[in-house]
Structures are given as structure tokens and as C-alpha cells.
KELO-501005 format. One record per residue (C-alpha): residue in one letter; x, y, z. Coordinates in pm, whole numbers, padded with zeros to 5 digits. Example, Ala and Ser with C-alpha at 12.3 -4.5 7.8 and 13.67 -1.06 7.14 Angstrom:
BEGIN
{type:A	c1:01230	c2:-00450	c3:00780} $
{type:S	c1:01367	c2:-00106	c3:00714} $
! end
This chain:
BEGIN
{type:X	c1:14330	c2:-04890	c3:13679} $
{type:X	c1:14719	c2:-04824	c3:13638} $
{type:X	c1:14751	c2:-04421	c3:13593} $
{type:X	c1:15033	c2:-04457	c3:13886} $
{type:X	c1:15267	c2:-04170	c3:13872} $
{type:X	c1:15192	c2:-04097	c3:13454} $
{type:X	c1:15137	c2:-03716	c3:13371} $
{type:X	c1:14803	c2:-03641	c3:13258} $
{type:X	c1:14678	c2:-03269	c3:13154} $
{type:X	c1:14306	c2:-03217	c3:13156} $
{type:X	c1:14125	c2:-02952	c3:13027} $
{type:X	c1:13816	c2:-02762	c3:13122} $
{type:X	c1:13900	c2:-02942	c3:13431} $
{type:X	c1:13753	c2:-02702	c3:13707} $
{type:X	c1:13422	c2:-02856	c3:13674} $
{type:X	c1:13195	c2:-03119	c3:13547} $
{type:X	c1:13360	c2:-03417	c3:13388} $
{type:X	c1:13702	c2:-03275	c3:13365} $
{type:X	c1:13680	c2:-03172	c3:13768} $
{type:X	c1:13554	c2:-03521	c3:13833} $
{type:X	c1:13809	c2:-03709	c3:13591} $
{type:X	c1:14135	c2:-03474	c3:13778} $
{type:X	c1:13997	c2:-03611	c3:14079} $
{type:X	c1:13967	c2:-03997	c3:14000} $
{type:X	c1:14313	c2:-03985	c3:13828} $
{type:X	c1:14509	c2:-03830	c3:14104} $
{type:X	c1:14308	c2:-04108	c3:14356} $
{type:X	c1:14440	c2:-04391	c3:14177} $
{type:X	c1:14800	c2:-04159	c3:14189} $
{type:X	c1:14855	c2:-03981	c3:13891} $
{type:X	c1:15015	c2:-03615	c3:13890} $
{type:X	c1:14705	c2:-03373	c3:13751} $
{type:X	c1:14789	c2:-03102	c3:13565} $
{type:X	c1:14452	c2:-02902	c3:13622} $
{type:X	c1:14369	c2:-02679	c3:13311} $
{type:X	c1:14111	c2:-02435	c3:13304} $
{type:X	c1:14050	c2:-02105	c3:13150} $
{type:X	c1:13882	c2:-02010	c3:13514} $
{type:X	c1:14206	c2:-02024	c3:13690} $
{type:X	c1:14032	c2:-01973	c3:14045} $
{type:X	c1:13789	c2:-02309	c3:13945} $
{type:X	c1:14145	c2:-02532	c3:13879} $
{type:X	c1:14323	c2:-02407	c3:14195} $
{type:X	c1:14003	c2:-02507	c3:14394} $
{type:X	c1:14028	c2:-02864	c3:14209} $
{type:X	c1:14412	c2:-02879	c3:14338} $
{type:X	c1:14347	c2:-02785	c3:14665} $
{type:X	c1:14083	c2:-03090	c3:14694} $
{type:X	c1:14321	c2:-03321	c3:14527} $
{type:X	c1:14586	c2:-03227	c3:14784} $
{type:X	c1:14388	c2:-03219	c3:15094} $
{type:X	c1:14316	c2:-03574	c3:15005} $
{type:X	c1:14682	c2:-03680	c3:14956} $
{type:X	c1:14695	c2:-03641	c3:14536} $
{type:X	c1:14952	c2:-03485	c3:14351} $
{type:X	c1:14840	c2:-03176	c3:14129} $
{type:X	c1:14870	c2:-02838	c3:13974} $
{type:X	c1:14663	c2:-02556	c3:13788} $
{type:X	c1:14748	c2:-02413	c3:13496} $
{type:X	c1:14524	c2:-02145	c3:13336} $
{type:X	c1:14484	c2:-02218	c3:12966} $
{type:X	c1:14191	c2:-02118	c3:12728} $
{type:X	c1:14210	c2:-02398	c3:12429} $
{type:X	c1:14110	c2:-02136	c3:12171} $
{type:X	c1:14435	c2:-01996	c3:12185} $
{type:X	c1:14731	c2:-02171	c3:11981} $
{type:X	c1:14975	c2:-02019	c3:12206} $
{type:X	c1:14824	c2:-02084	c3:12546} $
{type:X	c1:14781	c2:-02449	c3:12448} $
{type:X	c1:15144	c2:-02451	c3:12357} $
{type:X	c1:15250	c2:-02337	c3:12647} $
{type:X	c1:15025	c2:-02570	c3:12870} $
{type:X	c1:15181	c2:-02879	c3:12706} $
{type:X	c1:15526	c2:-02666	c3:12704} $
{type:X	c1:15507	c2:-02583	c3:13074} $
{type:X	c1:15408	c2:-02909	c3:13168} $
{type:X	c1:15678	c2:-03105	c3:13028} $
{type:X	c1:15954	c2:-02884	c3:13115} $
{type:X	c1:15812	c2:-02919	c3:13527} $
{type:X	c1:15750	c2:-03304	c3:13463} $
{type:X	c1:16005	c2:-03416	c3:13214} $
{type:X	c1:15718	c2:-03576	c3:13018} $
{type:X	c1:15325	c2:-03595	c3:12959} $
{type:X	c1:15194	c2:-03956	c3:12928} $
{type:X	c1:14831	c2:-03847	c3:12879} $
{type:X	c1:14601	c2:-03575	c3:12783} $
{type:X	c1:14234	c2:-03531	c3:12801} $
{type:X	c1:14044	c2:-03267	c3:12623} $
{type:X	c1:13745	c2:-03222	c3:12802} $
{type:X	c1:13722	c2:-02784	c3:12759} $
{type:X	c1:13372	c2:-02738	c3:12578} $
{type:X	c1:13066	c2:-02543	c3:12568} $
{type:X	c1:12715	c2:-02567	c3:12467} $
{type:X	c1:12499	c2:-02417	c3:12217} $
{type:X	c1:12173	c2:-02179	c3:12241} $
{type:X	c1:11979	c2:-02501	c3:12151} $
{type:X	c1:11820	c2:-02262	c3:11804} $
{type:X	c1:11693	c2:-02444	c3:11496} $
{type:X	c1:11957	c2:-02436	c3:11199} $
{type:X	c1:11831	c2:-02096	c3:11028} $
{type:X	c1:11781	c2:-01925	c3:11380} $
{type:X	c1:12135	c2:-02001	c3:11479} $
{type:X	c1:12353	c2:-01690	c3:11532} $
{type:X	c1:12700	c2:-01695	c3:11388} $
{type:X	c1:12829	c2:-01606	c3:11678} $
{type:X	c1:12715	c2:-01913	c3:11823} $
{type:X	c1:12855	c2:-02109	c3:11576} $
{type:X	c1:13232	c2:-01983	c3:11535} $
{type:X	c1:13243	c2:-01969	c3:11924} $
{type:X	c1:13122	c2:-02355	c3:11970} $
{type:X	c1:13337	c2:-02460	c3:11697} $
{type:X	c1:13639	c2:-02276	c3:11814} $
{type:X	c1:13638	c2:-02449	c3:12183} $
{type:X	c1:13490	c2:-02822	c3:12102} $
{type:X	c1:13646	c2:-02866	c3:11791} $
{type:X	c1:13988	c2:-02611	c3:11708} $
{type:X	c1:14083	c2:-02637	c3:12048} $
{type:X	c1:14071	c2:-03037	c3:12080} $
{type:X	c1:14278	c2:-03011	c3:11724} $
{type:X	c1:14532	c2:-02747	c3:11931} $
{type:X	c1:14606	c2:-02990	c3:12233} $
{type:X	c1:14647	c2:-03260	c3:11991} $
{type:X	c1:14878	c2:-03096	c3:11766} $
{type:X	c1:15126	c2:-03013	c3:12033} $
{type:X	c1:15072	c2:-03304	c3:12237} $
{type:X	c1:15144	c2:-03547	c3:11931} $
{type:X	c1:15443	c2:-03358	c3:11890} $
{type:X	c1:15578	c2:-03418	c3:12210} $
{type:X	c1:15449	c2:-03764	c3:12218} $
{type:X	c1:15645	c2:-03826	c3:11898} $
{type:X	c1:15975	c2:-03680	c3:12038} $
{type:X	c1:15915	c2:-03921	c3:12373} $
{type:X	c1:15786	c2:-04215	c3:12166} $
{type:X	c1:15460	c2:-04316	c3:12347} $
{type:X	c1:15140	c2:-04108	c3:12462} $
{type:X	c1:14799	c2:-04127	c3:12512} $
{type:X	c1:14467	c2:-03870	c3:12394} $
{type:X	c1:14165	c2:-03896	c3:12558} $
{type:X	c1:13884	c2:-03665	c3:12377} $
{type:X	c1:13595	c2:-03598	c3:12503} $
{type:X	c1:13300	c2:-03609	c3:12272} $
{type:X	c1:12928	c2:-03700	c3:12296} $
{type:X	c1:12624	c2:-03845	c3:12169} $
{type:X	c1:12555	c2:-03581	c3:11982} $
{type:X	c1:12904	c2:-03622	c3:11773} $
{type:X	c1:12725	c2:-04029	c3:11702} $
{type:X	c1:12330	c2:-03952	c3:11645} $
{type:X	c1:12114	c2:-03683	c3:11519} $
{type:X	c1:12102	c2:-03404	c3:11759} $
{type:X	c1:11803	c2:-03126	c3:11661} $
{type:X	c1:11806	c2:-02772	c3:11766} $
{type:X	c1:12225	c2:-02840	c3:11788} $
{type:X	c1:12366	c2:-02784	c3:11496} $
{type:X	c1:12730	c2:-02602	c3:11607} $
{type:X	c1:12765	c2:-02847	c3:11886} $
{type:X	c1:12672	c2:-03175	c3:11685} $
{type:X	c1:12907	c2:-03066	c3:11412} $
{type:X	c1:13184	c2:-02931	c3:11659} $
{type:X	c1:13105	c2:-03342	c3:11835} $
{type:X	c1:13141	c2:-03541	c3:11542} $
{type:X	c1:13419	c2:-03371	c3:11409} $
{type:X	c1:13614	c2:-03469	c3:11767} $
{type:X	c1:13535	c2:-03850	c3:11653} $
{type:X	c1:13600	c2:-03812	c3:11319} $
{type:X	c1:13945	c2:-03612	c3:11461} $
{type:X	c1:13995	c2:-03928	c3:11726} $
{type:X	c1:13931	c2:-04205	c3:11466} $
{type:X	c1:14217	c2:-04008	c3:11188} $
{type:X	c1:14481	c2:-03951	c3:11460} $
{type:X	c1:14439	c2:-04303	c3:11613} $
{type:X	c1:14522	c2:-04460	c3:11271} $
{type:X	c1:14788	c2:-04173	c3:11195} $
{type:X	c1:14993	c2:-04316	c3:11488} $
{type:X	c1:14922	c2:-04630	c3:11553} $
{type:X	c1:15263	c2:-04776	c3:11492} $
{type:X	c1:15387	c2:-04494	c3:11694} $
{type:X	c1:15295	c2:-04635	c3:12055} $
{type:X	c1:15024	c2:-04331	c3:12068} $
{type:X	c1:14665	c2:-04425	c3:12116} $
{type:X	c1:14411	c2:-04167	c3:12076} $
{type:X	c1:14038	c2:-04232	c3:12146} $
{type:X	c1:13754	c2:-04094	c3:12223} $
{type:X	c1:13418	c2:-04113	c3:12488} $
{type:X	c1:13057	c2:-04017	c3:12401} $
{type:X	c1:12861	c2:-03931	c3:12733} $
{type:X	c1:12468	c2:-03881	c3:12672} $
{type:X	c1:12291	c2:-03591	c3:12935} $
{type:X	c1:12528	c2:-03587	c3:13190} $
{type:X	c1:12473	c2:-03404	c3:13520} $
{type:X	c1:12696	c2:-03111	c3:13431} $
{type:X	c1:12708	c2:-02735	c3:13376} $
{type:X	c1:12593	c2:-02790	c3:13019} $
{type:X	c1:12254	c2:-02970	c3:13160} $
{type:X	c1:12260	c2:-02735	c3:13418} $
{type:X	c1:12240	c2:-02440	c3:13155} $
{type:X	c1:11946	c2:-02607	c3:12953} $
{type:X	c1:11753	c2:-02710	c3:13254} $
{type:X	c1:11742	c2:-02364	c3:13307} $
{type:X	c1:11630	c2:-02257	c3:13061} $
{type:X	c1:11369	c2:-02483	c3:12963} $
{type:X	c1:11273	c2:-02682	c3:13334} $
{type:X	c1:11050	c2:-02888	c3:13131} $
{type:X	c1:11321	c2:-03047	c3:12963} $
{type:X	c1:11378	c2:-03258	c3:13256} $
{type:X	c1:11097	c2:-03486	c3:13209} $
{type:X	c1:11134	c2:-03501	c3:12870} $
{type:X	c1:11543	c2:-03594	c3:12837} $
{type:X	c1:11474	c2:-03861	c3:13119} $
{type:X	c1:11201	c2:-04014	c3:12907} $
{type:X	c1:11405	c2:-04104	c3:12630} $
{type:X	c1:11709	c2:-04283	c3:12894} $
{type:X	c1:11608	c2:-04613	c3:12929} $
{type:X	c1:11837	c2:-04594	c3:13248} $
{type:X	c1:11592	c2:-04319	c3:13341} $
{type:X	c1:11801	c2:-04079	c3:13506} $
{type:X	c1:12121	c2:-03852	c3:13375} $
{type:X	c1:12481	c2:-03975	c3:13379} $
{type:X	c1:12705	c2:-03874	c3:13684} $
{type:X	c1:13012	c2:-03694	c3:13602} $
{type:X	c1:13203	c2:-03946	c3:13792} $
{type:X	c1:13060	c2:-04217	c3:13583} $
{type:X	c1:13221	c2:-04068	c3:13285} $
{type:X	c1:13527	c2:-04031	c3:13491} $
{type:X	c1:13549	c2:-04390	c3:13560} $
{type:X	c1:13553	c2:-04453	c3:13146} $
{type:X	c1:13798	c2:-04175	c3:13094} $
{type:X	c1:14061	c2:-04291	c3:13338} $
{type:X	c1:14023	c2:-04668	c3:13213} $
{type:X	c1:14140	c2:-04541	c3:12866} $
{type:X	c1:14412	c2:-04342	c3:12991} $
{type:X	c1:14536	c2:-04666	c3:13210} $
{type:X	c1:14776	c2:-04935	c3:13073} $
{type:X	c1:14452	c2:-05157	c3:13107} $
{type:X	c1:14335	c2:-05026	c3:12789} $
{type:X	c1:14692	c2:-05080	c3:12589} $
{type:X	c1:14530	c2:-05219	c3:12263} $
{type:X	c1:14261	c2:-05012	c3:12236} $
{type:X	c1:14257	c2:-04760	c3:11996} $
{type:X	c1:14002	c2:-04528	c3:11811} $
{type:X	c1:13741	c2:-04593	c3:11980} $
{type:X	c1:13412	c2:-04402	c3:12084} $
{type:X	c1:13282	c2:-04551	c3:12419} $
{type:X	c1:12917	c2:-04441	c3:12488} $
{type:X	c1:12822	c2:-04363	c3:12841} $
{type:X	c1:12458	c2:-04277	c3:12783} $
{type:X	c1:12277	c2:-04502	c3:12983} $
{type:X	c1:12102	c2:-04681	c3:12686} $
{type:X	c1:11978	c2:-04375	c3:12498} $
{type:X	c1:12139	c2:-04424	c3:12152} $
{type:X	c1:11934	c2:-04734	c3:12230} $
! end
């Protein structure tokens, strides 16, 4: 996949997908700009990008703050000259409650990260992409932004408005030479699953029951799908939602 020497920002990138996607780019020789609001989890992602011969650098940003996310995209084009790609991975999960057990705390915090702060790195990245004439989004969404999700209300709606957000932008600047799109993962091994299996261990049985695949997505494996869209393979594609879920909206 061609990501040679483009500048690609990922956020909520010291673990999970975003980890795994920093890593895969800077393999097939992007620079990595490393975001994470844990700046001790990015500088540990930088140090195993460099120790295998990649080119990368942390930057501590938390995406619910306009300013920080200015500065991210800021910093990173004044060090780079340019940003060719971003991917907006930061999220978090719900408390998996029924709709009138949900807290609001739950909801304004879910919506704030998955939701306001994909809309904040697109903002500012659009507005630098428009002053360079090309770039490239990469959200990350899910299968619970494409199906009925129970027990999920704050993160289904915060996931469907991120492809409802790709599909708008991508036809907002299409003539523009920016493509914006979007991938859907299903359960993922990640710090989200992590978190429910917890929680509820019997959960395990039952999510793998419904994956004709039987088994939960690798991180990697989203990776692979993430870095293909941010690649000049993917130059006519535009918003889309690609579903890694190993058959479950099946």
C-alpha cells in the first residue's frame, strides 16, 4: 500500500487500533504523528516504531478540546510542512445501561470523544487540507454506527453520527482532491472488549456466537483496512463505510 513518506496523525493511537494502525503505517514508511491523551502510551508507540527503523513522534492531545486539536494539526504541519492524512481513531465505550438507566454523564462524555472530537480533527484538518489542496480522513466508526446496538445508546448514536459525519464531508469536498471515509470494525480485540469482558465474562461466549467468523477481529486486521484507505491505492474511493466484522452484520 503506498503511504511512503505522506504525514499521517492518528489519534487515540497508544493502543488498540490506533497503536496497531501507527505501527502498520510507519512499516510501509510513513512519518506517524502518534496522538494520545496518555502521553506516556504514544511515546511507548514511537519508541517501537523507531527501534524497528520507522519514522515517528508523540504528541499529547485530548480530542475533546478545540484547542488541543488545533494545535495537534498546527504543530504537525509547522514540523512537517504538510499533513496528507488523518485518522480519528480516539474513542471510548459506554456503561452498556438500557436507554432510561443511562447516566448523563455517560452520555455527554461518549458523545464528546466519538463524535465532537472526530468533528474537531476534521474541522481543522479540512482547513489545512483546503489551503494545501489535497488530503485524506480516515474515521473510525463501528458496527454499532450501521445496525441496532441495545444496551448502547451514547455510543451507537456517537457511531452513526461519525458515518453520517464521513458520508457529508466526503460529498462536501469531493471536487476538492479530499477524500474522507470511514471503517466499521465489529468486536475487536481491544481495550473496549477488554472493558466489557470484564465486566460481564459471559459475554464472551455469547459475542462469538453471533460472528459467523467465530472469533473477534484483531486490531491489526483493522489496521490493514485503515492504511489501504489512507494509500493512493484507494484514490477513487470516497464515503465509504468498510465493515471489518467478520460476517456479523451478516
Amino acid at each position: 500500500m503506498d503511504v511512503k513518506n505522506k504525514i499521517v496523525i492518528v489519534t487515540g493511537a497508544g493502543s488498540g487500533i490506533g497503536k496497531a494502525t501507527s505501527i502498520h503505517l510507519a512499516n510501509q514508511g510513513a512519518t506517524v504523528v502518534v496522538s494520545d491523551m496518555n502521553i506516556e502510551s504514544a511515546e511507548k508507540v514511537v519508541s517501537e516504531i523507531t527501534a524497528n527503523g520507522g519514522v515517528a513522534s508523540a504528541n499529547k492531545c485530548n480530542v475533546v478540546n478545540f484547542e488541543e486539536v488545533a494545535q495537534l494539526i498546527h504543530s504537525t504541519v509547522q514540523k512537517y510542512d504538510r499533513l496528507d492524512v488523518i485518522v480519528n481513531n480516539a474513542g471510548i465505550g459506554p456503561n452498556l445501561l438500557r436507554t432510561h438507566e443511562a447516566s448523563l454523564k455517560d452520555w455527554d462524555m461518549v458523545v464528546a470523544v466519538n463524535q465532537t472530537g472526530v468533528f474537531y480533527c476534521m474541522k481543522v484538518a479540512l482547513q489545512q487540507f483546503l489551503v494545501q489542496g489535497y488530503g485524506n480522513i480516515v474515521n473510525i466508526a463501528s458496527l454499532a454506527g450501521l445496525k441496532a446496538s441495545p444496551n448502547n445508546i451514547s455510543y451507537s448514536a456517537s457511531k452513526f453520527a461519525v458515518v453520517g459525519m464521513t458520508k457529508s464531508a466526503a460529498m462536501e469536498y469531493a471536487t476538492k482532491n479530499i477524500r474522507v471515509n470511514a471503517v466499521c470494525p465489529g468486536y475487536t480485540e481491544s481495550a473496549l472488549l477488554d472493558q466489557l469482558l470484564a465486566a460481564k465474562p459471559e459475554m464472551d461466549a455469547i459475542l462469538k456466537s453471533v460472528i459467523p467468523m467465530k472469533r473477534f477481529g484483531k486490531a491489526e486486521e483493522i489496521a490493514d483496512a485503515v492504511v489501504w484507505l489512507a494509500s493512493d491505492n484507494t484514490k477513487f474511493i470516497t464515503g465509504q463505510t468498510i465493515t471489518l466484522d467478520g460476517g456479523t452484520s451478516l
